[in-house]
KOLMAR-472839 format. One record per residue (C-alpha): x, y negated, z. Coordinates in pm, whole numbers, padded with zeros to 5 digits, always signed. Each point is the difference from the previous one (the first is absolute). Example, Ala and Ser with C-alpha at 12.3 -4.5 7.8 and 13.67 -1.06 7.14 Angstrom:
BEGIN
+01230+00450+00780
+00137-00344-00066
END
This chain:
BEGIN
+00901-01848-00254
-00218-00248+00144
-00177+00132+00329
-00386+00064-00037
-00296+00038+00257
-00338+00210-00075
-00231-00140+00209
-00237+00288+00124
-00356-00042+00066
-00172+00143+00247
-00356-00093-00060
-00168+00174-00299
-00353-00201-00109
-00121+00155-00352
+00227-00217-00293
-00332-00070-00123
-00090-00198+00283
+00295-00206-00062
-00098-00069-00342
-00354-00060+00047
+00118-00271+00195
+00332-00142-00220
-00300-00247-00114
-00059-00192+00353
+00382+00064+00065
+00030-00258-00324
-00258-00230+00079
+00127-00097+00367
+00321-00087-00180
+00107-00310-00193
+00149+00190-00252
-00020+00418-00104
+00343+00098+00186
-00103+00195+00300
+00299+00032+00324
+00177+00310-00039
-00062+00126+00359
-00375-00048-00050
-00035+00201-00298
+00252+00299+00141
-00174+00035+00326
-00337+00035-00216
+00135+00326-00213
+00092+00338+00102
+00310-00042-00191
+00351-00118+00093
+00143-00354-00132
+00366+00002-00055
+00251-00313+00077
+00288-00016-00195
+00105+00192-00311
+00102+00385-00008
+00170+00235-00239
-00179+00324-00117
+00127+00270-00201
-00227+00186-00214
+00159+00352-00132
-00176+00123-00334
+00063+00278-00209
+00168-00188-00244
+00226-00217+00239
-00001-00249+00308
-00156-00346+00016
+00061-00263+00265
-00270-00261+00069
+00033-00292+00225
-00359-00085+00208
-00087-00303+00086
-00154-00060+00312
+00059-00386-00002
-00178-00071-00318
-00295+00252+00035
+00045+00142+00364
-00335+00217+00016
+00067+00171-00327
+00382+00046+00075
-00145+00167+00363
-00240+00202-00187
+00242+00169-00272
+00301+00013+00276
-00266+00196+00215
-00124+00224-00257
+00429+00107-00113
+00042+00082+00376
-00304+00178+00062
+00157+00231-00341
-00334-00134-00209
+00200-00034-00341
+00198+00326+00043
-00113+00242-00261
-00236-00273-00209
-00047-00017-00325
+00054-00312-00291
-00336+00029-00099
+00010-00281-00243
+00312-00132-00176
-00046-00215-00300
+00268-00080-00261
-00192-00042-00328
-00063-00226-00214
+00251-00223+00287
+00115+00130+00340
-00243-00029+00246
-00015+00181+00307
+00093+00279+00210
-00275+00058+00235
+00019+00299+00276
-00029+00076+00393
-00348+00144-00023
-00001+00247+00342
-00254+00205-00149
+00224+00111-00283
+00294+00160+00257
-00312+00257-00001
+00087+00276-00227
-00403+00061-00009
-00090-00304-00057
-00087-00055-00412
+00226-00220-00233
-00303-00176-00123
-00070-00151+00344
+00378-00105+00052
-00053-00427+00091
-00322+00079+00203
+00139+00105+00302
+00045-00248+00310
+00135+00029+00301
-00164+00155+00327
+00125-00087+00371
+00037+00294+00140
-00034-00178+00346
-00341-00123-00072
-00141+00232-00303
-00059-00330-00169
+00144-00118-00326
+00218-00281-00035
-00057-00284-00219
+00241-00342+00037
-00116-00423-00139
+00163-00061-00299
+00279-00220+00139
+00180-00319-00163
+00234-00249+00024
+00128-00354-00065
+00308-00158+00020
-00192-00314+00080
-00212+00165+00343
+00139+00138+00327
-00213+00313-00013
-00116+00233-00281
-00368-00005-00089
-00261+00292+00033
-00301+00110-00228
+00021-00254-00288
+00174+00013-00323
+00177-00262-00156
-00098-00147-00309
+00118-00343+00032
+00317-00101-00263
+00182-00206+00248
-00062+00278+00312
+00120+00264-00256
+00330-00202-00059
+00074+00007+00397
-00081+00364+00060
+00287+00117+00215
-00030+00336-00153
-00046+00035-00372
-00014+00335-00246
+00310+00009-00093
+00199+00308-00167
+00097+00247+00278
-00284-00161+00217
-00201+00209+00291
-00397-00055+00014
-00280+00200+00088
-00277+00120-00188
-00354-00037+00112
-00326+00010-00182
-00237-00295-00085
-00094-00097+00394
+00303-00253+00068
+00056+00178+00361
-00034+00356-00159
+00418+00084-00005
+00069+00306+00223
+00302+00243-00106
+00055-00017-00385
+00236-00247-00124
+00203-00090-00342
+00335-00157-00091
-00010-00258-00279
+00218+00104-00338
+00011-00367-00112
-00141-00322+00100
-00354+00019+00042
-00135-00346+00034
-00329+00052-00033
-00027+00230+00284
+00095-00295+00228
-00240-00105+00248
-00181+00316-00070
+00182+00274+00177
+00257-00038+00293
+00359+00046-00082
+00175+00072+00327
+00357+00112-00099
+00220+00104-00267
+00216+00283-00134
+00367-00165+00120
+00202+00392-00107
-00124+00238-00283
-00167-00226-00285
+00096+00270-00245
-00146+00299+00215
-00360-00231-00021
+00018+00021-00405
+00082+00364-00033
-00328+00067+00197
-00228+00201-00172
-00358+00056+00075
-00042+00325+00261
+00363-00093+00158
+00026+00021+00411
+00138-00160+00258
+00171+00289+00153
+00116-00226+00324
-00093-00364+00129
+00203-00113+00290
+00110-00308+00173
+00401-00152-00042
+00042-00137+00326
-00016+00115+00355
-00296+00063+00142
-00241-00279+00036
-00147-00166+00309
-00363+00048+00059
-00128-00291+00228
-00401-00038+00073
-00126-00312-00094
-00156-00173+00306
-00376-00008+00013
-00214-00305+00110
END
């Protein structure tokens, strides 16, 4: 297994902040990539470097998923994070679609691990730092074979920018789910039950399911993730140096 770093952050401005400003960030650069130290020092969310294996346990079997940090490093951080913190365990698949075509499976609310908390607001929950008290929102997060470094807050809607997208909706493919804000992903994501091209460019696909495939299609909507849990050693938390 290839060795992987989460970078910790130490400094905690509100993610808003950060977004508020993606704008400028774009405009003092010739192009919309932003460097990937800039934008993980700026969120209260680790980045991860290098690829890692996680094993979600459900009630009606075991999935492995391979995260990407190199292709979409702050989203990668952000869901590694949230599996080690025990986020997912207990959480619901809220939303899994399979008709007319396969779809989606769509789960990893934390508000539905609550036994209070009502199906009918399953998918609205986020995630809350308990360090801070503040929720945590990530920039949607994309990249191209053609560019060093992925790019933050835009979507892609260009034909030849789709065709390079390092990371495409495949079947068996990891994304998260967010709502109509671009930088709005937090917790929830969904795995991809065929290729899903037009969702390219439009949400960030930051791994795939590598063990399991057939577990994914016998999901049913109100499964659980009983367990989510790292398949490596534990993984080295360095700080990322501040200015």
């Amino acid at each position: 297994m290839v060795d992987a770093t989460l970078c910790l952050l130490f400094r905690r401005p509100a993610v808003w902040l950060f977004v508020l400003c993606m704008p400028l960030l774009l405009s003092c650069t010739k192009s919309s990539t932003v460097s990937i130290k800039d934008v993980c020092s700026s969120l209260s969310s680790p980045c991860l470097l290098g690829k890692v294996l996680v094993q979600m346990s459900t009630n009606r079997g075991t999935i492995t998923v391979e995260v990407n940090g190199d292709a979409a490093p702050v989203t990668a951080g952000n869901f590694v994070d949230l599996v080690k913190r025990g986020v997912y365990n207990g959480t619901v698949f809220n939303r899994v679609v399979k008709e007319p075509l396969p779809f989606v499976v769509q789960g990893g609310d934390p508000a539905s691990a609550d036994p209070k908390t009502l199906k009918s607001n399953f998918g609205k929950g986020i995630f809350i730092d308990p360090a801070s008290g503040q929720a945590r929102f990530i920039p949607f997060e994309v990249k191209l074979n053609t560019e060093d470094q992925p790019r933050y807050g835009q979507l892609i809607t260009d034909p030849s920018d789709l065709l390079q997208l390092q990371l495409s909706h495949q079947s068996g493919s990891l994304a998260m789910q967010r709502s109509q804000a671009p930088d709005s992903a937090s917790a929830e994501f969904y795995i991809a039950l065929r290729p899903l091209p037009q969702l390219d460019g439009r949400y960030a696909v930051f791994g795939r399911v590598r063990k399991g495939l057939e577990v994914v299609d016998a999901i049913r909507q109100g499964d659980r993730i009983v367990n989510a849990s790292l398949l490596m050693a534990k993984p080295t938390l360095n700080a990322v140096p501040m200015p």
